[in-house]
PDB file as gemmi writes it, atoms N, CA and C in Angstrom:
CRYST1    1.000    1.000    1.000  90.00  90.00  90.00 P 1                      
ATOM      1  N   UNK A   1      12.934  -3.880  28.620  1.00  0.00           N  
ATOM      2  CA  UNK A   1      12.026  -4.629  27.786  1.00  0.00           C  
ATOM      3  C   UNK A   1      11.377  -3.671  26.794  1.00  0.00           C  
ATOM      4  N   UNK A   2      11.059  -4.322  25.732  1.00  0.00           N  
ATOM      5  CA  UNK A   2      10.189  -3.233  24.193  1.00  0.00           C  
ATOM      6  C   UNK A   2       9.290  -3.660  24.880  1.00  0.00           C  
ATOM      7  N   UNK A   3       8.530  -2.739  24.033  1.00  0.00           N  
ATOM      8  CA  UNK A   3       7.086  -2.149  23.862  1.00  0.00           C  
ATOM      9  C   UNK A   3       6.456  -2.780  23.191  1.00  0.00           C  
ATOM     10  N   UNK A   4       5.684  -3.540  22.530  1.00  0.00           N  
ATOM     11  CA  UNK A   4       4.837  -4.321  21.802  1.00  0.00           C  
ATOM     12  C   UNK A   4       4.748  -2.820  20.759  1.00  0.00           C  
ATOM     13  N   UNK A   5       4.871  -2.993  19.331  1.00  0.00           N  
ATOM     14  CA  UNK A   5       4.564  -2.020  18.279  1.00  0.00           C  
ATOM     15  C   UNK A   5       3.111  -2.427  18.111  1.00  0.00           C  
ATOM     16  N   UNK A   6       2.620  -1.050  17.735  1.00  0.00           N  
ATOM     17  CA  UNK A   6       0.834  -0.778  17.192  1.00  0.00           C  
ATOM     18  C   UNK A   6       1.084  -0.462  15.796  1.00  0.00           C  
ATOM     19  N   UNK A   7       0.283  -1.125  15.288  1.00  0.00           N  
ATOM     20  CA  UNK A   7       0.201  -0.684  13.641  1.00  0.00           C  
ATOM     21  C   UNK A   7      -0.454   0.955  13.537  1.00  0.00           C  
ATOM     22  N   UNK A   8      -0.048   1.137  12.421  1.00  0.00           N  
ATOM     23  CA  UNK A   8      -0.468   3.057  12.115  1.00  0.00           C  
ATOM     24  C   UNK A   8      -1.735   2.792  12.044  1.00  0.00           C  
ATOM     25  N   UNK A   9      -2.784   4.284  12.133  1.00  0.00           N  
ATOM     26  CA  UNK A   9      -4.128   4.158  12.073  1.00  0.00           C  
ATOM     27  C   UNK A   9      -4.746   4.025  10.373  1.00  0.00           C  
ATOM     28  N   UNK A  10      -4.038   3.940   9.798  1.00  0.00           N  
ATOM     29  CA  UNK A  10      -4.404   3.548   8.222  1.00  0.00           C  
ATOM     30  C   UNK A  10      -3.896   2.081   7.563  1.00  0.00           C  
ATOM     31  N   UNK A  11      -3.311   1.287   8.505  1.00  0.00           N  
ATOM     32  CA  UNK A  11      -2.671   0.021   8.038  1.00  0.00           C  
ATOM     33  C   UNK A  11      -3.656  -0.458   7.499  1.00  0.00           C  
ATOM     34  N   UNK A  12      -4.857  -0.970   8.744  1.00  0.00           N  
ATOM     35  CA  UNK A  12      -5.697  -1.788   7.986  1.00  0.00           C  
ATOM     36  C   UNK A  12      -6.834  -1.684   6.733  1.00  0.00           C  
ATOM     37  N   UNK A  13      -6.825   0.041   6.612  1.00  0.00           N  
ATOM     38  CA  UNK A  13      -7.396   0.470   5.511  1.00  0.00           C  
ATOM     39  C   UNK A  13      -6.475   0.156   3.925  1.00  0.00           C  
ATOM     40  N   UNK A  14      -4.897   0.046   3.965  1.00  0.00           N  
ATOM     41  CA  UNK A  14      -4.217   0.003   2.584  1.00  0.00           C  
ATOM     42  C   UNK A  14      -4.226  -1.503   2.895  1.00  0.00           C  
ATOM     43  N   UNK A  15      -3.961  -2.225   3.898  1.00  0.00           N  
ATOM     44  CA  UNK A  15      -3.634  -3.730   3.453  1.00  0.00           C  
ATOM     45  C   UNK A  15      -5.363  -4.289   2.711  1.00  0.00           C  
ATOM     46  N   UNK A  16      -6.316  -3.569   3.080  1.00  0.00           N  
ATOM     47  CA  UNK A  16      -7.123  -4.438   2.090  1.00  0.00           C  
ATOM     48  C   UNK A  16      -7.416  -3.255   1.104  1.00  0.00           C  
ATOM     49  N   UNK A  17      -6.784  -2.344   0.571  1.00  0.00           N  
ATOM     50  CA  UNK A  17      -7.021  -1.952  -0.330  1.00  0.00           C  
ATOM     51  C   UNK A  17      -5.403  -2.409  -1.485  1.00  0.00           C  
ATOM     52  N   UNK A  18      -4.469  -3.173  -0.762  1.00  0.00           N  
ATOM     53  CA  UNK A  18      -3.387  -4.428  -1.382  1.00  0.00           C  
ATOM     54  C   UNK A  18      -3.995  -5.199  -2.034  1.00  0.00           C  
ATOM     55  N   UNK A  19      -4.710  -5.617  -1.290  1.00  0.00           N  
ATOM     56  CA  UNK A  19      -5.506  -7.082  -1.548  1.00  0.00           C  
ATOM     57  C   UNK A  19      -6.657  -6.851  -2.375  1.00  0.00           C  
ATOM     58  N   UNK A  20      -7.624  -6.074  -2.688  1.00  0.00           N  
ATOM     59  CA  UNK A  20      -8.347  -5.496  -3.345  1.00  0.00           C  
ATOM     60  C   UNK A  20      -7.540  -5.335  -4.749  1.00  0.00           C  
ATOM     61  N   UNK A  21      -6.245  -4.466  -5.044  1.00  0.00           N  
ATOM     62  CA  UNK A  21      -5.445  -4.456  -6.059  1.00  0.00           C  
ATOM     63  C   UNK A  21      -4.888  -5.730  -6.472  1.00  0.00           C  
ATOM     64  N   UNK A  22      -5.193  -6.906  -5.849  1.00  0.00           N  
ATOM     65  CA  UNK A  22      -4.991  -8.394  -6.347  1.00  0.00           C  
ATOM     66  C   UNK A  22      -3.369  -8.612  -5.988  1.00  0.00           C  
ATOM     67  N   UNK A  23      -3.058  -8.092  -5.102  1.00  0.00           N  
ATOM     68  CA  UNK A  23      -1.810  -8.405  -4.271  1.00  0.00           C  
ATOM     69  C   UNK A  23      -1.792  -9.064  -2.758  1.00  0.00           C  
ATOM     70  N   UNK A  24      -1.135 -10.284  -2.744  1.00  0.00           N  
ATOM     71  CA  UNK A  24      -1.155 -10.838  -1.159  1.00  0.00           C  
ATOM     72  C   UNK A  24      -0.506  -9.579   0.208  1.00  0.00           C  
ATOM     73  N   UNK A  25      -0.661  -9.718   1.076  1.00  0.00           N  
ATOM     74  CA  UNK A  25      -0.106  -9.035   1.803  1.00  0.00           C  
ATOM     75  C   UNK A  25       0.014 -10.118   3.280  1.00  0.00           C  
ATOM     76  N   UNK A  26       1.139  -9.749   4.222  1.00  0.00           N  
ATOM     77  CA  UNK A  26       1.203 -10.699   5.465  1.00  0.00           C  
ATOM     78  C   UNK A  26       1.689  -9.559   6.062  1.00  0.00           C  
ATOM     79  N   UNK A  27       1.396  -9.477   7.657  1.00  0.00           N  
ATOM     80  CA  UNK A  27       1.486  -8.585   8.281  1.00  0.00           C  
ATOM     81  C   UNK A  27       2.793  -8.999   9.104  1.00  0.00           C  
ATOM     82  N   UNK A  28       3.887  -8.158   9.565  1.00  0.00           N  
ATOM     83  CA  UNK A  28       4.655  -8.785  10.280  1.00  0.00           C  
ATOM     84  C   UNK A  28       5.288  -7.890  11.246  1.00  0.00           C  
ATOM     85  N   UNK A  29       4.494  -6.752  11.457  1.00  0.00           N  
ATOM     86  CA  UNK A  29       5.022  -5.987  12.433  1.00  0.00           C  
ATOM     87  C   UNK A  29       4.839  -5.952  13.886  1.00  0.00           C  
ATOM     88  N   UNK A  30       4.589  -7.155  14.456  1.00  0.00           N  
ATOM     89  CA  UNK A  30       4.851  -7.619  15.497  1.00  0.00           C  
ATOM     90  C   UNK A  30       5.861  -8.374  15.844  1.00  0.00           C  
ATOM     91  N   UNK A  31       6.690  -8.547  14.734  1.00  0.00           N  
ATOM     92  CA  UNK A  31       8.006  -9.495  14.978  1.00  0.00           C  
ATOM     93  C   UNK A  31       9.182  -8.379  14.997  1.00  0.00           C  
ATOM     94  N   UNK A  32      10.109  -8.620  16.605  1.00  0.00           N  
ATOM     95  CA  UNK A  32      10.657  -7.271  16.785  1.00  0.00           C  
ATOM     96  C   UNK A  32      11.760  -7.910  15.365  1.00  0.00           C  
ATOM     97  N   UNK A  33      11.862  -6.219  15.573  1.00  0.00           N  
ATOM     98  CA  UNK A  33      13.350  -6.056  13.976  1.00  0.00           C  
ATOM     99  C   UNK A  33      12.712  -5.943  12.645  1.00  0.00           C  
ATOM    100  N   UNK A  34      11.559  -6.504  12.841  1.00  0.00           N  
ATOM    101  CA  UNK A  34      10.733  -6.744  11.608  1.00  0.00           C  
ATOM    102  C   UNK A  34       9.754  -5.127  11.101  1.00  0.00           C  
ATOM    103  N   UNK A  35       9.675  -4.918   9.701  1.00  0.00           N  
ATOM    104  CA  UNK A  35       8.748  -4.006   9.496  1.00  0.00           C  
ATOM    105  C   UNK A  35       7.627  -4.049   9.168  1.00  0.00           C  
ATOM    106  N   UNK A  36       6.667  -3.400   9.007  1.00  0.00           N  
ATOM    107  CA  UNK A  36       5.168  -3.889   9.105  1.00  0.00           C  
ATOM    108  C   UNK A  36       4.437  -5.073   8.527  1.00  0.00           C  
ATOM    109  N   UNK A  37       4.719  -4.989   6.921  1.00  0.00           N  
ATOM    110  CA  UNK A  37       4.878  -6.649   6.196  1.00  0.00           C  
ATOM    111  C   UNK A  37       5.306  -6.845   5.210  1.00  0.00           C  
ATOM    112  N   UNK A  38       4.877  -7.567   4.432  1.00  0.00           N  
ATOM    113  CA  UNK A  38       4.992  -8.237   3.070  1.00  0.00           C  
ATOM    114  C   UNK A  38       4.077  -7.882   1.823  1.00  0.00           C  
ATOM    115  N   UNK A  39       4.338  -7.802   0.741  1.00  0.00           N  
ATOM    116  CA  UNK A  39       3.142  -6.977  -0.031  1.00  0.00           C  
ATOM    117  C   UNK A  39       4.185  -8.745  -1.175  1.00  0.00           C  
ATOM    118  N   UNK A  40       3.295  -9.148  -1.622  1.00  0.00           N  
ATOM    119  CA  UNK A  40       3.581 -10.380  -2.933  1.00  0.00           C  
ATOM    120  C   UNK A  40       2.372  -9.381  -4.186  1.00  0.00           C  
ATOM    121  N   UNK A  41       3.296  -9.259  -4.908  1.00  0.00           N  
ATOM    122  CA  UNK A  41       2.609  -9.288  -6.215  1.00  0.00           C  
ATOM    123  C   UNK A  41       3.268  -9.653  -8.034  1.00  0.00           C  
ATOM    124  N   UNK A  42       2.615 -10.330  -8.331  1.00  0.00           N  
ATOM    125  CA  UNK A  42       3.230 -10.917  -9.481  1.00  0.00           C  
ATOM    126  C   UNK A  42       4.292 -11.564  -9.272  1.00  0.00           C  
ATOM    127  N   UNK A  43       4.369 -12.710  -8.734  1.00  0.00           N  
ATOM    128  CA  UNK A  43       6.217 -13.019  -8.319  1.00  0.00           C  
ATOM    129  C   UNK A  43       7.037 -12.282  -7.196  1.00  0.00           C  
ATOM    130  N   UNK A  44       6.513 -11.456  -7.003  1.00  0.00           N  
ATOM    131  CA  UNK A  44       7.748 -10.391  -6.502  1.00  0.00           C  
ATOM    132  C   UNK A  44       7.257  -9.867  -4.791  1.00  0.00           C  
ATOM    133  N   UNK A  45       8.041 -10.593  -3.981  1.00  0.00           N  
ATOM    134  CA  UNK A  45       7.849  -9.708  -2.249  1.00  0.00           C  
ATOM    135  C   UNK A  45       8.829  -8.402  -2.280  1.00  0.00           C  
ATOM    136  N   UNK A  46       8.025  -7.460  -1.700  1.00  0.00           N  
ATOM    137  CA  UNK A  46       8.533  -6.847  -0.896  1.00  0.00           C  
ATOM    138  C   UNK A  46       8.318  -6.458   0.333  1.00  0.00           C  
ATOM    139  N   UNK A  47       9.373  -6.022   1.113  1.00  0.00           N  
ATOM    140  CA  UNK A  47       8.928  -5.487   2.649  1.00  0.00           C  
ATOM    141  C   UNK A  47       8.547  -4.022   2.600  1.00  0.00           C  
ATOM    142  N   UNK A  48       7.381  -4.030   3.405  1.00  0.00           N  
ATOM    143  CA  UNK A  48       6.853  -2.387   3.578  1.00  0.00           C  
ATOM    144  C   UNK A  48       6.689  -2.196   4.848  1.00  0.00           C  
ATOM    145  N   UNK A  49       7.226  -0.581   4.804  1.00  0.00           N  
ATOM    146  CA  UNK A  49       6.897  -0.013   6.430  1.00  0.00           C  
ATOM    147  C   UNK A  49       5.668   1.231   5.988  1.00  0.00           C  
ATOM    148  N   UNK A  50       4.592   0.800   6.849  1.00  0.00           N  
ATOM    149  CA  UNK A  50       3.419   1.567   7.042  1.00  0.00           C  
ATOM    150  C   UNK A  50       3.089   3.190   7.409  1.00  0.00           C  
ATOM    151  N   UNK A  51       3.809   3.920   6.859  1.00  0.00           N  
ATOM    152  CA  UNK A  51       3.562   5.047   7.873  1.00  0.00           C  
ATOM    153  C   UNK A  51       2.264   5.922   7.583  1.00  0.00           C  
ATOM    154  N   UNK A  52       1.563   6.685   8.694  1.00  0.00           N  
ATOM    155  CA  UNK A  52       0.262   7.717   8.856  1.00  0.00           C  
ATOM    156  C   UNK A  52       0.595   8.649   8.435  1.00  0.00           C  
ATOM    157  N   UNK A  53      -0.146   9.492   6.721  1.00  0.00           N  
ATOM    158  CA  UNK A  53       0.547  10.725   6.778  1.00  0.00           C  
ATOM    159  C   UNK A  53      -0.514  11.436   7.200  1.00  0.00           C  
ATOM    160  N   UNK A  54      -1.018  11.338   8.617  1.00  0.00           N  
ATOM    161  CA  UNK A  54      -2.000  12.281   9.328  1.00  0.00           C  
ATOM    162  C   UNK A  54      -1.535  12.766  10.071  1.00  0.00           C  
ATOM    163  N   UNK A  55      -0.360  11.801  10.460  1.00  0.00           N  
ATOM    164  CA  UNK A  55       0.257  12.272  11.494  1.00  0.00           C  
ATOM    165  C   UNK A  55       1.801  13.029  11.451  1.00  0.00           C  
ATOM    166  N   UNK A  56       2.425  14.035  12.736  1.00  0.00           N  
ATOM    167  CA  UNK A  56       2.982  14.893  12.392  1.00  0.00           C  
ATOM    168  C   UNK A  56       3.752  14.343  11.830  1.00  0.00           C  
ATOM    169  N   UNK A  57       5.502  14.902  10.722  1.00  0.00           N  
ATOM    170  CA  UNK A  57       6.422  14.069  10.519  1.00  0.00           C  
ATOM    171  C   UNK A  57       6.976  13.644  11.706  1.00  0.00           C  
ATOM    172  N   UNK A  58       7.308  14.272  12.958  1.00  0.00           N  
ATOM    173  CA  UNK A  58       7.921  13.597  14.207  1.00  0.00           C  
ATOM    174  C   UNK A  58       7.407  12.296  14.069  1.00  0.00           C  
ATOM    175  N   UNK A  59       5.927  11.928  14.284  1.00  0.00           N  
ATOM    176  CA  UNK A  59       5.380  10.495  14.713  1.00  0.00           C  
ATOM    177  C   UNK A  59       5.507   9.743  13.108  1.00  0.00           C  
ATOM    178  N   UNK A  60       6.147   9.979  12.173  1.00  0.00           N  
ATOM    179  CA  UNK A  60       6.114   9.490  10.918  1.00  0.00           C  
ATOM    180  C   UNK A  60       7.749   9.095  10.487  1.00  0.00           C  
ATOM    181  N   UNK A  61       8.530   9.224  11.367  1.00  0.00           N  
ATOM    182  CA  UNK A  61      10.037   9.159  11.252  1.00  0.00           C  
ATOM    183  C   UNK A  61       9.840   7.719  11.679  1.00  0.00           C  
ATOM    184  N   UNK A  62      11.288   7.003  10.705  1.00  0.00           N  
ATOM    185  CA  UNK A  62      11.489   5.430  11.480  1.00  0.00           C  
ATOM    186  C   UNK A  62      12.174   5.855  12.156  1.00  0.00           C  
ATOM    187  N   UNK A  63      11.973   4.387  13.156  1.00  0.00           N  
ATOM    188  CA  UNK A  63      12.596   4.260  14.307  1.00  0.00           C  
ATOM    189  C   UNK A  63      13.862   3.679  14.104  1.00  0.00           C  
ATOM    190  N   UNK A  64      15.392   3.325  15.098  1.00  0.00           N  
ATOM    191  CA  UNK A  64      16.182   3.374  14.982  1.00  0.00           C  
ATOM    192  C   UNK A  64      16.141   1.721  14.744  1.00  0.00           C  
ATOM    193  N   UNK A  65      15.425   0.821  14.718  1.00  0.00           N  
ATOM    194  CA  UNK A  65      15.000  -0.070  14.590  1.00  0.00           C  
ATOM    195  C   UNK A  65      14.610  -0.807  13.364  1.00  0.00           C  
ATOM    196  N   UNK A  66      13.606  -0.006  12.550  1.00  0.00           N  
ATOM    197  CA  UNK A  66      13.275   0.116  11.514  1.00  0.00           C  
ATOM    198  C   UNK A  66      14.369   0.761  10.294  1.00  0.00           C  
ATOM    199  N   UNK A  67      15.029   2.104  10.729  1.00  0.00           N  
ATOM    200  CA  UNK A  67      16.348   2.222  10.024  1.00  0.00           C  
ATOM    201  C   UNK A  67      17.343   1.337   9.754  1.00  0.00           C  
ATOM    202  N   UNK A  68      17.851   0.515  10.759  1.00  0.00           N  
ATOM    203  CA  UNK A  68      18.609  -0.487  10.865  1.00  0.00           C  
ATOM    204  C   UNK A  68      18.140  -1.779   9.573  1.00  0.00           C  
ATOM    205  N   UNK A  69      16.521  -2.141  10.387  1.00  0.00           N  
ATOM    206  CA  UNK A  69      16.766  -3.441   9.211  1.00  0.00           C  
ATOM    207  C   UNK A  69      16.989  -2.689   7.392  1.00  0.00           C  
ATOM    208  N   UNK A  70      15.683  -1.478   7.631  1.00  0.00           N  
ATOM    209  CA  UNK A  70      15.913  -1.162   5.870  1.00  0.00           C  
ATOM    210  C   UNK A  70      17.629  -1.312   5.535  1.00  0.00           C  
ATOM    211  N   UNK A  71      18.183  -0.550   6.112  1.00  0.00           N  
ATOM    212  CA  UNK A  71      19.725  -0.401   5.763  1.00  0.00           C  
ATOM    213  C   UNK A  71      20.632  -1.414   5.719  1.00  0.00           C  
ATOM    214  N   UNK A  72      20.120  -2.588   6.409  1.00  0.00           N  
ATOM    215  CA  UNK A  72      21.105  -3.838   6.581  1.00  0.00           C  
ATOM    216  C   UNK A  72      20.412  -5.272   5.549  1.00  0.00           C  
ATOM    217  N   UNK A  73      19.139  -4.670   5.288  1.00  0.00           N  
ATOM    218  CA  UNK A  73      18.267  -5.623   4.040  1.00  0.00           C  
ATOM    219  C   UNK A  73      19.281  -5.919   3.199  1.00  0.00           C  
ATOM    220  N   UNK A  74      19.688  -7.177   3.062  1.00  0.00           N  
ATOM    221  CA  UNK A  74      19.917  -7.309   1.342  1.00  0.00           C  
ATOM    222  C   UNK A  74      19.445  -7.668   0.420  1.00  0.00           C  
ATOM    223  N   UNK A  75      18.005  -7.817   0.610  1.00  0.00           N  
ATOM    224  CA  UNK A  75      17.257  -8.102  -0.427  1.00  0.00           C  
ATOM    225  C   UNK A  75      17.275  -6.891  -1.435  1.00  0.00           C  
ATOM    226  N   UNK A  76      15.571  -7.116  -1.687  1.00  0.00           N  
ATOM    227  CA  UNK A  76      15.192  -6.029  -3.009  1.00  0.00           C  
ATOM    228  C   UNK A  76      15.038  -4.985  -1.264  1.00  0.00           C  
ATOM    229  N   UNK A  77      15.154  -3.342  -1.615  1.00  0.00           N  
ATOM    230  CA  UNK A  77      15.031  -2.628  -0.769  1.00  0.00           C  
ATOM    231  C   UNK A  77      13.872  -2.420   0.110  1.00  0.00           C  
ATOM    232  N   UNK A  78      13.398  -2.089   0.717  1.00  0.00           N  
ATOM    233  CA  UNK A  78      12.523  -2.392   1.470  1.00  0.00           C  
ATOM    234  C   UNK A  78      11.650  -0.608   1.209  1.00  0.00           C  
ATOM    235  N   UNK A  79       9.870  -0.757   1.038  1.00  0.00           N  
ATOM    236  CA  UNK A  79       9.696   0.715   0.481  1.00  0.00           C  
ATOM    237  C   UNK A  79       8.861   1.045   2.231  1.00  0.00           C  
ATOM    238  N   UNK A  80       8.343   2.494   1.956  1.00  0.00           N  
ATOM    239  CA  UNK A  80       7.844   3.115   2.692  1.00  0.00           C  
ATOM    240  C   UNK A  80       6.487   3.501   1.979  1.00  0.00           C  
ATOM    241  N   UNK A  81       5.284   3.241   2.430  1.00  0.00           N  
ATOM    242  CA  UNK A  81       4.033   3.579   1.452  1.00  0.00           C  
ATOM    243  C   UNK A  81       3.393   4.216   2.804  1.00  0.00           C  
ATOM    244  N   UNK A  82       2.426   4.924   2.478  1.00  0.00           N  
ATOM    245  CA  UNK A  82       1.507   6.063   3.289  1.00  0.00           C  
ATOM    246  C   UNK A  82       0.038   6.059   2.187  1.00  0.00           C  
ATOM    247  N   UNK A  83       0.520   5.932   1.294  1.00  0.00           N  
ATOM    248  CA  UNK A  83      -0.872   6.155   0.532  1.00  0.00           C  
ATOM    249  C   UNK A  83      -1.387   5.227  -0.574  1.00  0.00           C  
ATOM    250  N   UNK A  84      -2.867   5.205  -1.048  1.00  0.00           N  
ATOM    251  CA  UNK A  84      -3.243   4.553  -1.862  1.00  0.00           C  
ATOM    252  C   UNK A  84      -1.978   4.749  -3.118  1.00  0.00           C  
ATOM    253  N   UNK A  85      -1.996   5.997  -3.360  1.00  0.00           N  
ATOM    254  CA  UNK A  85      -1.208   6.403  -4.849  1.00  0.00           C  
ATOM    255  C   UNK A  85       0.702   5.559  -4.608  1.00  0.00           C  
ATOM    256  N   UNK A  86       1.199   5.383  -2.766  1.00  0.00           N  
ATOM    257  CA  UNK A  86       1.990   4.789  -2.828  1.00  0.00           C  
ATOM    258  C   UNK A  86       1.760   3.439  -2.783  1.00  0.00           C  
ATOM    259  N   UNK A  87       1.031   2.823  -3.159  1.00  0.00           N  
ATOM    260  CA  UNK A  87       0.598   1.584  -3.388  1.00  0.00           C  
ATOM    261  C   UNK A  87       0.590   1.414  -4.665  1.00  0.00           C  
ATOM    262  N   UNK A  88      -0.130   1.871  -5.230  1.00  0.00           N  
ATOM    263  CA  UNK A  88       0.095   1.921  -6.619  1.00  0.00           C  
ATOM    264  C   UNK A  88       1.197   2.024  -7.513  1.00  0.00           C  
ATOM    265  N   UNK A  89       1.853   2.991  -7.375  1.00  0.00           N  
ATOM    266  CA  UNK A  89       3.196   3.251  -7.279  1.00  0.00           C  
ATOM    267  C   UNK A  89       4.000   2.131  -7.205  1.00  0.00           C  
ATOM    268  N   UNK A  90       3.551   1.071  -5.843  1.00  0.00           N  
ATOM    269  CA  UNK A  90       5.092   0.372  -5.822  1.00  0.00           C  
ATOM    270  C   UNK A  90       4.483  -0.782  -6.570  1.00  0.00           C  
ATOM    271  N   UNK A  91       3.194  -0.942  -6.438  1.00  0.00           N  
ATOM    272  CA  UNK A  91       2.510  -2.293  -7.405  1.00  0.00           C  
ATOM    273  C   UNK A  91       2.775  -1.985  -8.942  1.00  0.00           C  
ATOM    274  N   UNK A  92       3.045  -1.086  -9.816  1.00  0.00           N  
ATOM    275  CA  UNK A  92       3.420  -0.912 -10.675  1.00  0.00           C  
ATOM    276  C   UNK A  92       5.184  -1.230 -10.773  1.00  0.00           C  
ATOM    277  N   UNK A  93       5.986  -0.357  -9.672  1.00  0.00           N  
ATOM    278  CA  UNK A  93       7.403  -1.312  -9.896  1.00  0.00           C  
ATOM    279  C   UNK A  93       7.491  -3.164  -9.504  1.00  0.00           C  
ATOM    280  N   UNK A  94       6.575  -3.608  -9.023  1.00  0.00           N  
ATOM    281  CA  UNK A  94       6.603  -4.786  -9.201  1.00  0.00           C  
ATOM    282  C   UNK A  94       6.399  -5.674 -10.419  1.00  0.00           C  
ATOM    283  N   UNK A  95       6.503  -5.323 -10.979  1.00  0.00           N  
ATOM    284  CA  UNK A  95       6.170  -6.311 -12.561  1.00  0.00           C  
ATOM    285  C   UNK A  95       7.752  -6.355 -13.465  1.00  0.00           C  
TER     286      UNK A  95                                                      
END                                                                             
């Protein structure tokens, strides 16, 4: 049996600093296979995986889990954000 996943210790600090930047966000990393969530802005979803850059790269590597869906997505690609500036970043390729 899995493990129930814990969100990183900065999730809930960027998802309302998403939402603050006037972007929806839905959380979905409790659904196994699934990566942390959804970021909607201007028209446009994407899937994001959450990672802590406090923490070492060991605890900052996806899991074989998380590799899988990015790689088997056929959507738009799925990003990796850690920081305000990668927020920004991907809210700017959204338009």
């Amino acid at each position: 049996m899995s493990r129930a996943k814990r969100a990183d210790a900065n999730q809930a600090a960027l998802v309302k600093f998403i939402r603050v930047m006037g972007a929806s966000f839905q959380h979905t990393f409790q659904i196994p296979g699934a990566l942390d969530g959804i970021i909607g802005y201007r028209g446009v979803d994407v899937r994001v995986e959450i990672k802590d850059p406090d923490q070492p790269p060991s605890r900052r590597a996806l899991t074989d889990a998380e590799k899988k869906t990015i790689d088997e997505w056929r959507g738009r690609k799925p990003v990796i954000i850690e920081t305000e500036n990668d927020v920004i970043a991907l809210l700017k390729s959204m338009v």
